[in-house]
C-alpha positions in Angstrom: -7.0 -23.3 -0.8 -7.8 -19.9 0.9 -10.1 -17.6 -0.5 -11.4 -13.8 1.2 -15.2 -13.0 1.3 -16.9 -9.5 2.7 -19.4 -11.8 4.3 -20.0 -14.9 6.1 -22.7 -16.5 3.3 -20.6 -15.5 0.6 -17.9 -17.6 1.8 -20.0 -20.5 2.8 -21.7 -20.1 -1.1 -18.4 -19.6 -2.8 -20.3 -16.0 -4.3 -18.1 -14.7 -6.5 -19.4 -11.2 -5.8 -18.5 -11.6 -2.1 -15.1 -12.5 -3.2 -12.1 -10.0 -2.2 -10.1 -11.3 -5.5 -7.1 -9.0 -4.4 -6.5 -9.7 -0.8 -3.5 -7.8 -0.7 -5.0 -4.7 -2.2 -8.1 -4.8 -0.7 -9.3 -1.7 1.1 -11.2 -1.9 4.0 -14.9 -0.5 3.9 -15.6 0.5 7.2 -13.1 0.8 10.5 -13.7 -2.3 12.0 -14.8 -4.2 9.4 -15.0 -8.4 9.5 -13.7 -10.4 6.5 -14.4 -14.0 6.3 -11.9 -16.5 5.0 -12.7 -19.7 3.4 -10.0 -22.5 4.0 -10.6 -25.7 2.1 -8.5 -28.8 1.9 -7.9 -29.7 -1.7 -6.7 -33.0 -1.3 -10.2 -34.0 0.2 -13.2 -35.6 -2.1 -15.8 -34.6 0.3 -14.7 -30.8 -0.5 -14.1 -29.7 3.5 -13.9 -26.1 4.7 -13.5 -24.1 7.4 -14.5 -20.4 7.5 -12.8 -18.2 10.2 -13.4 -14.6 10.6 -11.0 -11.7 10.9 -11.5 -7.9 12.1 -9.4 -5.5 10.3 -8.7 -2.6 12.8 -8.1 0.5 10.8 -6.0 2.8 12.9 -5.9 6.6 12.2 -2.9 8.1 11.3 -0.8 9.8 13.6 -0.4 13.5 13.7 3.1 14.6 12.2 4.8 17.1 13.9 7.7 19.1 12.5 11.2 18.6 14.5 12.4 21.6 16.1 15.1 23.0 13.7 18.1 23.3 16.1 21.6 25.5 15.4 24.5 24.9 16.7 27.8 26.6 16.2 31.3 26.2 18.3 33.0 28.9 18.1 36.3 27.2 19.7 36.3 28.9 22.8 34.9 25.8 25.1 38.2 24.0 24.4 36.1 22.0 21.6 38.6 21.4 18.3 36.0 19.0 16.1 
């Protein structure tokens, strides 16, 4: 099983409050913000985990620049038929 905490404790505690419940929709809070993921082994009686951590790098978004709008006309004369 793999569950996503905001913090280190909540993810050793199993806290439901810590837990990021939609890991594909979560948002990150800050720009390089640390979520903690909590890996357990289901098929184990002794309930083992591992917690790793992983920095979400939030990049800014570019600056968009308009093409250059560009004419072009042949007026036949360069031998051009197309």
């Amino acid at each position: 099983d793999i569950a996503y905490y905001n913090n280190e404790n909540g993810a050793i505690e199993e806290n439901p409050g810590n837990l990021i419940a939609t890991p594909t929709g979560y948002e990150s809070q800050s720009d390089n913000q640390i979520v903690y993921i909590r890996i357990t082994d289901p098929t184990s009686d002794l309930n083992c985990f591992t917690i790793e951590e992983i920095e979400l790098i939030v990049e800014p978004l570019p600056d968009i620049i308009a093409p250059e709008r560009l004419s072009v006309c042949d007026d036949e004369t360069g031998g051009s038929t197309t």
